[in-house]
C-alpha positions, -999 to +999 in steps of 0.1 A: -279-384-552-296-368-523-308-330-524-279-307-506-287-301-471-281-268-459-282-259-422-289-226-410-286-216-371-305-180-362-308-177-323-332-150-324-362-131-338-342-106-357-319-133-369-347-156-380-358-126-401-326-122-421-320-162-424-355-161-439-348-137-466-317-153-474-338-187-472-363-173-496-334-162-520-316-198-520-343-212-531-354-194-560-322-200-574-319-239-561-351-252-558-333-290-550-319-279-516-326-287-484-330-270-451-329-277-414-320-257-384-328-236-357-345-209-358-385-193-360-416-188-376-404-165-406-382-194-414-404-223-413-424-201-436-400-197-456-390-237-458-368-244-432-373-275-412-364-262-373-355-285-348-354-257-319-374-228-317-351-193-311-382-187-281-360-222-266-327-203-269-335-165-267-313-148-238-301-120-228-265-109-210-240-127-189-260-136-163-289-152-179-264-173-203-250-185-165-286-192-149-295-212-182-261-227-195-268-258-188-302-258-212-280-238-238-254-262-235-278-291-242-293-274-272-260-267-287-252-305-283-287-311-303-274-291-331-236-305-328-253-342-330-276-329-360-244-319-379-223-353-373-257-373-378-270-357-413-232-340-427-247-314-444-227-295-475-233-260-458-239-244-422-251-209-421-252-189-388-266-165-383-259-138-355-263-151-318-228-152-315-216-172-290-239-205-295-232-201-329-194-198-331-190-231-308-219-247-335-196-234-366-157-248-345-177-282-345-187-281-383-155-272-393-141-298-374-166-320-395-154-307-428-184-289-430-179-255-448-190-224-426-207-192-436-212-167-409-238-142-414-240-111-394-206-100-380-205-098-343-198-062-334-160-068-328-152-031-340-172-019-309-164-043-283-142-076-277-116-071-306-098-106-294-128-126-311-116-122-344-091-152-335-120-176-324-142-164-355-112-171-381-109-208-360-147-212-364-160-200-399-147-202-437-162-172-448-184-139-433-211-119-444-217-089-432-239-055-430-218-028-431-197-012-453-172-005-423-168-044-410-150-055-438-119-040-431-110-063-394-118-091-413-096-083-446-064-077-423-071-110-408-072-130-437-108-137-434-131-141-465-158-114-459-183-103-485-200-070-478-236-078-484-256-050-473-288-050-448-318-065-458-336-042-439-333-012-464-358-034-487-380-048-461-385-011-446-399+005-483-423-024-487-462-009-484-474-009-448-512-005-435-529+024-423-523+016-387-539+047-374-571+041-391-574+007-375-566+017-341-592+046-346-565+077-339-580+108-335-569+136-355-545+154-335-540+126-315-506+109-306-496+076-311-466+061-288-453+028-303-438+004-270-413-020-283-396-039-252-376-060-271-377-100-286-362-115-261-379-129-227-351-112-204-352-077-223-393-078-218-388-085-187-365-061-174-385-029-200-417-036-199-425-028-163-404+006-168-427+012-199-459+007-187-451+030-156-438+059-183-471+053-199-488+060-169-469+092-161-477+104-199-516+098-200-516+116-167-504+149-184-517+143-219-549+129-230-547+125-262-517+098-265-526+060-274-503+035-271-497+001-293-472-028-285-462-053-314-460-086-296-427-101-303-425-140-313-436-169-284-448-137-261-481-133-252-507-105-237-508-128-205-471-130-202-469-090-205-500-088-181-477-107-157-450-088-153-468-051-150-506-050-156-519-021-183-551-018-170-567+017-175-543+027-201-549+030-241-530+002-250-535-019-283-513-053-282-511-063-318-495-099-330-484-108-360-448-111-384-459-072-395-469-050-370-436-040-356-425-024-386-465-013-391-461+002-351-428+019-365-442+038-393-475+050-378-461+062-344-455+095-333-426+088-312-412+053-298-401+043-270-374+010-277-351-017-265-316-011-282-310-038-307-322-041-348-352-028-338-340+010-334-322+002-372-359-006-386-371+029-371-344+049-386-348+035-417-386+048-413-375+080-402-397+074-369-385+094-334-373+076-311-364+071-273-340+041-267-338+022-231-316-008-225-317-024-190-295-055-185-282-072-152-261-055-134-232-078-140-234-075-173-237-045-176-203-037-156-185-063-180-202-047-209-192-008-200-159-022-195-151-034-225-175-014-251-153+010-274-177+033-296-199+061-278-233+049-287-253+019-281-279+020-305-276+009-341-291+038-355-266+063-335-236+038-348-244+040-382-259+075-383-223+080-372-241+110-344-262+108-317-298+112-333-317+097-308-313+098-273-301+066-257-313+057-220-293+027-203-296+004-167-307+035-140-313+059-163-337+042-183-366+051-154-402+057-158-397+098-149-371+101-168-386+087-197-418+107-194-400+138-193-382+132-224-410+118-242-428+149-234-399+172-243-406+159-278-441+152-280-444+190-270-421+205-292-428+191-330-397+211-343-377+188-323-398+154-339-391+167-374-358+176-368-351+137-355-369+127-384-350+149-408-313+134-393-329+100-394-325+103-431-287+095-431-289+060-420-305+045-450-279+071-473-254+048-452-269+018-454-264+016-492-291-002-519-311-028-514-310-066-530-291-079-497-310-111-497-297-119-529-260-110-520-258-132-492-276-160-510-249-155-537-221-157-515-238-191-498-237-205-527-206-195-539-195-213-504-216-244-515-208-255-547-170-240-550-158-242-514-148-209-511-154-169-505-140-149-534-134-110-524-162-087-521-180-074-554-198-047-536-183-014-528-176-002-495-179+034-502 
């Protein structure tokens, strides 16, 4: 008999970390299976077999899924056709919400059993999709403590698995500030535009410009940027030169969460990114620019106060959040100022920041969702959750 083929489907960079983990977890404890999919580096290192890269279907907001549906659509059809050609035993999805919840309808309607992982953030925003997910998925696997409950009083089989992150953030990182050559007493800024093309495109012009503003009233700030996934120095040259300024572009799986911890202050697109900093305890400054038609869909319909994940979990606003107009090069620079000026205020941020990983539970996530893929794969269903949800 042939090896079981399992699918998984991550859309983008932070999904194609977690799907690796998961990956990495499988296969320790099934060394037979097989995997194919869609996803990114982390997950071809980790044994996957991708048949589209998550740089080919990385977007971002309502109006760049209309400008590039008909690509998505084609690249969903790739997928569908992979699934009816090769009938795998399992389909994992991961995140990316939308692609993947059209993928997971089609697999069901294959007889292929469906594990979604990462619930879409139905408790802050579009409540309704909880009827589409129960049509589209067998079983969920989720984050947080707190999403279980929508999904119990559907009928849904959810296992709370935890975040992977809480492990991935405690391993050792490098002495960043000895290889960029800090000074002591000097200030490091860490500029994180985001993963995806259209969030780089629309923060990284704005960043470079509040750069500018701060080394014109401080002289001793440097500034590093770890290169997301498929993006380049010559595509961030393109869309706002750096010339003149300190600025160390860094590639590399690592040097995000290496940026995180050695930084004096951030400045971040909103997303798992500002989860990752928390969990290091790092200051922050979040910004999230989309178009503006997304945007007024997206204030319409959002139900919970903050944006960032590390304000949702925290449960508080710990960092300050900066979205579409407000999320401009002098008002950036006066906040980040503010802070850099006034260190009670960075070790008071740092000190809050403490109460996301308390709420983020223990570690060993990997290893809960692998268990509850194959629980999926080899008995065909989702038993209740084994993990607390205190």
């Amino acid at each position: 008999m042939p090896n079981p083929h399992v699918v998984v489907c991550a859309g983008e960079s932070s999904g194609d970390n977690l799907a690796a983990g998961m990956v990495r977890s499988l296969s320790a404890r099934r060394p037979d299976l097989h995997f194919t999919g869609m996803g990114g580096e982390r997950m071809r290192a980790a044994g996957v077999e991708t048949l589209i890269d998550v740089s080919e279907v990385a977007v971002m907001g309502l109006w760049d899924v209309i400008t590039q549906y008909n690509r998505l659509r084609a690249l969903l059809r790739r997928m569908q056709r992979h699934l009816e050609e090769t009938r795998p035993d399992l389909l994992v999805l991961v995140d990316y919400v939308e692609f993947n919840l059209r993928l997971g309808a089609h697999a069901r309607g294959l007889g292929i059993p469906v594990l979604f992982y990462v619930s879409p953030q139905i408790w802050a925003w579009r409540q309704k999709r909880i009827h589409r997910i129960r049509r589209s998925v067998d079983a969920m696997a989720v984050l947080f403590p707190f999403e279980t409950r929508i999904y119990e009083e559907h009928g849904i089989p959810v296992r709370y698995v935890g975040n992977p992150l809480v492990d991935r953030m405690a391993a050792p990182i490098g002495d960043l500030r000895r290889e960029l050559d800090v000074a002591a007493g000097g200030r490091l800024l860490g500029l994180l535009p985001g993963s995806r093309r259209g969030e780089i495109r629309r923060h990284w012009p704005v960043m470079v410009a509040t750069a500018r503003c701060l080394q014109h009233r401080r002289e001793d700030l440097q500034f590093v940027v770890p290169l997301a996934p498929g993006i380049d120095r010559d595509a961030l040259e393109a869309l706002a030169p750096s010339d003149g300024l300190p600025v160390t572009l860094l590639s590399g799986p690592d040097r995000a969460r290496e940026v995180m911890a050695a930084s004096d202050l951030l400045l971040i697109s909103s997303g798992t990114a500002t989860l990752e900093a928390a969990l290091l305890q790092t200051p922050m400054i979040v910004i999230y620019r989309m178009a503006p038609l997304s945007y007024a869909l997206f204030s319409r319909l959002v139900r919970v106060p903050h944006v960032a994940l590390a304000n949702i979990v925290g449960g508080a606003r710990l960092v300050p959040e900066r979205l579409q107009r407000s999320a401009n090069p002098a008002a950036l620079c006066r906040e980040a100022l503010g802070l850099l000026e006034d260190p009670a205020r960075l070790a008071a941020m740092r000190d809050a920041l403490r109460q996301v990983r308390e709420r983020l539970g223990p570690g060993g996530a990997d290893e809960r969702a692998a268990d509850a893929a194959l629980e999926l794969l080899e008995t065909g269903r989702l038993p209740s959750p084994t993990v607390s949800r205190k």
